[in-house]
N, C-alpha and C positions, 0 to 999 in steps of 0.2 A: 505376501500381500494379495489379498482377492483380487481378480481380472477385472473387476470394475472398477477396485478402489486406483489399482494403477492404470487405467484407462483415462479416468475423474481426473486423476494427479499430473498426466502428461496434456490432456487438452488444455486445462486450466494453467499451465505453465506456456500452451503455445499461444495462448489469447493475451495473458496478462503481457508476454512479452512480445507481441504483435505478430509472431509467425505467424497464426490465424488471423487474420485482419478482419473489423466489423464487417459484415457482410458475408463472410465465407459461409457458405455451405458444408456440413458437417454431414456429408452422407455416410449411412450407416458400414456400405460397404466397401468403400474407401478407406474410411477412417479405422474399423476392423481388421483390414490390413495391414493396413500401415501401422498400428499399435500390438498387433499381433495378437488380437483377444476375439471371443465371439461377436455376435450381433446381440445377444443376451445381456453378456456386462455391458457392453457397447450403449446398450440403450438405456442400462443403467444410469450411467456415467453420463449420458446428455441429458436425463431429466435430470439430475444433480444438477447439473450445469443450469437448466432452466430455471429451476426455484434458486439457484443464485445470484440470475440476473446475468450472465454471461453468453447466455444464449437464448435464442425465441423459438419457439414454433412457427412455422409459417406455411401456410397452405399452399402443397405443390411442390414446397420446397424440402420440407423436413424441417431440421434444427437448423438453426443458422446465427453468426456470432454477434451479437446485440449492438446495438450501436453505441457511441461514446458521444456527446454533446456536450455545449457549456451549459445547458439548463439540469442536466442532470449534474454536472462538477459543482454549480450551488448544491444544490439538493445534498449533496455527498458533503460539502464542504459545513452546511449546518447541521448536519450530525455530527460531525467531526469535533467541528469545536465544542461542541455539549458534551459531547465523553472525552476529550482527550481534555479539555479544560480542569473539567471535574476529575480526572483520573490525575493531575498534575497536584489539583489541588490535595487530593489522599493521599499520597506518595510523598509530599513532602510534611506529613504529618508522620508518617508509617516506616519510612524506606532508610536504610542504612545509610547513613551520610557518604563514609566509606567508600562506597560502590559509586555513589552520583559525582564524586569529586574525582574519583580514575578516568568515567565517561566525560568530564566535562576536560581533563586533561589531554583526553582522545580526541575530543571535539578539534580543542585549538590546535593539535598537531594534523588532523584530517585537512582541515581549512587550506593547509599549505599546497598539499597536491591540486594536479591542474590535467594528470594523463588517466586514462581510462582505467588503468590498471586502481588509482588512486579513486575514480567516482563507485567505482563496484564497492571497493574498502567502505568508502562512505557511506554508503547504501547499507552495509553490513553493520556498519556500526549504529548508524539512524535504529535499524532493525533491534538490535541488542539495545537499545534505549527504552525501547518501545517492550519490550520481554520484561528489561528490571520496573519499567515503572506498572505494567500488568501485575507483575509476581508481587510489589507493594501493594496494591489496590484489592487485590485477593477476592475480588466481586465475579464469579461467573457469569453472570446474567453481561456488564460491563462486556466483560473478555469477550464472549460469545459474540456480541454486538461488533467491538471492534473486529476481532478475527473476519467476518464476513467484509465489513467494512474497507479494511485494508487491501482486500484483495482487488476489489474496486480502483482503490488509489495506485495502488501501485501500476495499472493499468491506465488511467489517465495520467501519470508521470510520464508516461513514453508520447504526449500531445505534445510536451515540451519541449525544446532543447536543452542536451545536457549542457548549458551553459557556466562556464569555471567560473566566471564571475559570480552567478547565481550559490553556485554549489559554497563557494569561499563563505556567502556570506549565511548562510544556510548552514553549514557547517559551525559557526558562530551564535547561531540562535540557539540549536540544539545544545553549543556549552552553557549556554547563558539558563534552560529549562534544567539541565543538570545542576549548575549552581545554585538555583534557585533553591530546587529538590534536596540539595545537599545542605542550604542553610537553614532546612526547615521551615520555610518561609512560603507556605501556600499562595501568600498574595501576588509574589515576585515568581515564582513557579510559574502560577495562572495567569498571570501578565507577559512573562514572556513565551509563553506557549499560544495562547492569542496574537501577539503582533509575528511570530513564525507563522502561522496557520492565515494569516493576512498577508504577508510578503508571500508564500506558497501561492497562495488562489489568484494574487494578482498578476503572479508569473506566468502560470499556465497560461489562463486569461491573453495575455500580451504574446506568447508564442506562439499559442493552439494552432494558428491561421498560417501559419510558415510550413508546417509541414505534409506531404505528401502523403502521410499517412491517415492523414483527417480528411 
C-alpha cells in the first residue's frame, strides 16, 4: 500500500469513528508521526480528505476535520433516498432471490441482540446488505455515488445513540428491504427502504443534541 493511500485510510477511519473529533486540527507534523509516513503522502492524504468533505482548510490552521450539522444530515439524507430508493428498486428486478431471503433471515435473528458485541454484528451485516444490493445494481456511476456517500453516514451514526431499541427495530426494516428484494417486488423493496431511511433521519434528528460529541 502507497504511504498515502494508508495515511488517507487511517485518518478517514479516525474521523468516521470520531477519534478525530470536528474541529481537530490535522497538523502535518503531528499527524506524520504519528502515522509513521512523510509530510509528502501526509499531504496527500489531507487533500483527499478535503475533496471528500471530511476535512477543510482553514487559514492559520491547516486542515482541519469538518464539521457535522443537522442541515447537512438533510442534505445527505436527500441523496440518500434518491440512490438507495432507486437502487432497491433495481435489485429487486436483478438480484438473486436466494441471497436477499438468507439476509432477511440474518435480519430477524440480528434484531434479537441488545450488547455491543451484537450492534458491530449489525453494522456488519446492514454493510453486506448494502454490497449485495450494489453488486445487483451493477451502475458505477450509482456505486461511486454511494461509496463517497456512505462514508458520510456512517459518520453522522456516531451523533446518535446506539440505542437497542432503535437498532431492534432497524434491524427489522433492513429484513423487510431484503424481503421485498427477494420477492421481486420493486414497489415493496422501495417502500420499505423509504419508511427505514425516515425512521433513520428521525432518529438521529431526536438524539443528535444528547451527546458530547456534537
Amino acid at each position: 500500500m502507497r504511504a498515502s493511500d494508508k495515511a488517507y485510510d487511517e485518518l478517514r477511519t479516525d474521523i468516521v469513528e470520531w477519534r478525530l473529533r470536528p474541529g481537530a486540527v490535522l497538523g502535518e507534523v503531528e499527524q506524520a508521526e504519528r502515522l509513521g509516513v512523510s509530510r509528502t503522502p501526509l499531504r496527500e492524504a489531507l487533500a483527499r480528505l478535503v475533496a471528500d468533505g471530511l476535512a477543510v482548510q482553514q487559514r492559520g490552521r491547516g486542515a482541519v476535520v469538518s464539521d457535522v450539522s443537522l442541515e447537512h444530515i438533510d442534505d445527505l439524507f436527500a441523496l440518500r433516498r434518491a440512490l438507495e430508493i432507486e437502487s432497491a428498486r433495481i435489485a429487486a428486478r436483478r438480484a438473486d432471490p436466494a441471497i436477499f431471503t438468507e439476509l432477511r433471515t440474518r435480519f430477524l435473528e440480528a434484531g434479537k441482540g441488545a450488547d455491543r458485541e451484537s450492534r458491530e454484528s449489525f453494522y456488519h451485516l446492514a454493510a453486506e446488505l448494502d454490497r449485495r444490493i450494489d453488486a445487483a445494481v451493477a451502475n458505477p456511476y450509482i456505486q461511486q455515488s454511494l461509496r463517497s456517500l456512505r462514508v458520510h453516514l456512517a459518520r453522522v451514526r456516531r451523533l446518535a445513540q446506539d440505542d437497542p431499541a432503535r437498532l431492534a427495530v432497524s434491524a427489522l426494516e433492513h429484513a423487510a428491504i431484503a424481503e421485498g428484494i427477494a420477492a421481486r417486488n420493486p414497489d415493496i423493496a422501495a417502500a420499505a427502504t423509504q419508511l427505514h431511511l425516515h425512521h433513520s433521519l428521525e432518529h438521529i434528528k431526536a438524539h443528535s443534541g444528547t451527546r458530547e460529541d456534537t
